[in-house]
KEVEXVEX-295406 format. One line per field, with one value per residue (C-alpha): z, x, y; chain; residue in three letters. Coordinates in steps of 0.1 Angstrom, whole numbers. Layout:
# KEVEXVEX-295406
Z = Z;...
X = X;...
Y = Y;...
chain = A;...
res = ala;...
//
This chain:
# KEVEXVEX-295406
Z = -561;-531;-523;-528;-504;-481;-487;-483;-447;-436;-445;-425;-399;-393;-399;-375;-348;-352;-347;-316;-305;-312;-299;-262;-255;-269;-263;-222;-227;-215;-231;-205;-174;-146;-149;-133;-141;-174;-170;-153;-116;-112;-76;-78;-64;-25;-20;-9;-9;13;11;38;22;59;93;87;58;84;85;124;138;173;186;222;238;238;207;217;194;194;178;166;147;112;85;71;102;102;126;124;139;146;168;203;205;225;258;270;305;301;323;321;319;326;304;315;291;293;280;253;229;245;284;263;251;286;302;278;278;313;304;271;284;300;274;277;243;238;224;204;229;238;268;267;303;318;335;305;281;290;272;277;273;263;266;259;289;303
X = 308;321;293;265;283;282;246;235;256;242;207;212;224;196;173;185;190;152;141;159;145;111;119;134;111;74;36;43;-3;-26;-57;-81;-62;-73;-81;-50;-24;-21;18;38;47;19;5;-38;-60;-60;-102;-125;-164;-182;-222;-242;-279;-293;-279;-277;-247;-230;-188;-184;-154;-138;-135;-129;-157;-156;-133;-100;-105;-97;-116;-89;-97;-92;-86;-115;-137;-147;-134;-110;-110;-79;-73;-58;-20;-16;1;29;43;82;106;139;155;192;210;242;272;280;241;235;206;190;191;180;149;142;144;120;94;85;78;62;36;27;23;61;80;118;114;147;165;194;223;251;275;302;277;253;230;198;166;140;106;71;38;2;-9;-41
Y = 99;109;135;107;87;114;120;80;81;113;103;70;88;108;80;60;88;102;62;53;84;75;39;55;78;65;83;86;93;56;57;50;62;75;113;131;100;102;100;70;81;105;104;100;126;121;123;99;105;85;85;73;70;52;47;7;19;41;32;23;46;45;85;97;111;142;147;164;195;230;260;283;319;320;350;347;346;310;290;262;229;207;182;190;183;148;153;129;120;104;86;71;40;33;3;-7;1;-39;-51;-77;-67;-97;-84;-47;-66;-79;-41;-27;-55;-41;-8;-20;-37;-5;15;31;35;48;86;82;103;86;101;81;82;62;37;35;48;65;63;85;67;81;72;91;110;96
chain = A;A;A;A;A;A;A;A;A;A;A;A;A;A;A;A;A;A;A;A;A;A;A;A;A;A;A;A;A;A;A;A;A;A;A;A;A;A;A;A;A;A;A;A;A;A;A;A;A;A;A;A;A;A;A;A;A;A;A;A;A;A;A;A;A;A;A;A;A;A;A;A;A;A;A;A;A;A;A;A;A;A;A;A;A;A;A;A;A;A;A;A;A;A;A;A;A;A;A;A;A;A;A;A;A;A;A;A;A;A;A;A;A;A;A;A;A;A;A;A;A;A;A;A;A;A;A;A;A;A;A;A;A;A;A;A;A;A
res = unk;unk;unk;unk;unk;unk;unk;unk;unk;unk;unk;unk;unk;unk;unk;unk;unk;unk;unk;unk;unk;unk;unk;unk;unk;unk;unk;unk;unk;unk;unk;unk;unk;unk;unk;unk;unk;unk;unk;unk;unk;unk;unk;unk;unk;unk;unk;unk;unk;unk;unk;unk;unk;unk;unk;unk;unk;unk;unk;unk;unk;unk;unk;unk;unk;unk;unk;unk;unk;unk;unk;unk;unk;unk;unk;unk;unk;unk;unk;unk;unk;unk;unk;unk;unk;unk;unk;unk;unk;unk;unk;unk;unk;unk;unk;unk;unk;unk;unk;unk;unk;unk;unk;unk;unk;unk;unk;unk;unk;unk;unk;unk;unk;unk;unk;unk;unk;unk;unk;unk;unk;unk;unk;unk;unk;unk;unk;unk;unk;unk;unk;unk;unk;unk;unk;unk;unk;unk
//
């Protein structure tokens, strides 16, 4: 009696321990999905093909004229294109230890409007902090 007791728990323990299981973790496959994200959380392919069949389909694009590229070697005697690295002129900007985020905003506007932007390089001293600003090189 106390061996079929046994059995009928152990039984009903493994029942119910192989269905939760199939309850927690289901099939992760989508019919229909995308090729490549078959699983939740898979990233897609990163291409796009674009086919220009006339010049009236072109895509308009803005690009410097010339393009800032540079021809560099390669192993396997082809050569490489990448785009020239952009060349930056900087200058500081002293804020006084004592400024309110609102006089801050009123220093930078200044040098915003002409193209200036703080680099994230910050010098802090006795009279202040100074910022380095950036801006593209013309």
């Amino acid at each position: 009696m106390l061996t079929d007791t046994r059995s009928i728990v152990f039984a009903g323990f493994v029942g119910l321990t192989c269905g939760a299981a199939g309850l927690a973790a289901p099939g992760q496959e989508r019919p229909g999905a995308t090729p490549g994200t078959e699983r939740p959380g898979q990233p897609t392919r990163a291409a796009i093909f674009v086919e220009n069949r006339g010049r009236s389909e072109a895509i308009p694009i803005t690009a410097p004229d010339p393009l800032p590229v540079v021809l560099e070697p390669s192993a396997m005697n082809q050569p490489v294109v990448r785009l020239a690295p952009q060349p930056w002129e900087y200058r500081t900007l002293l804020v006084p230890s004592t400024a309110s985020p609102e006089e801050l905003t009123a220093l930078l506007e200044q040098p915003g409007t002409e193209g200036w932007e703080p680099s994230g390089f910050q010098l802090a001293g006795p009279t202040g902090t100074l910022l380095v600003l950036k801006r593209p090189r013309p």
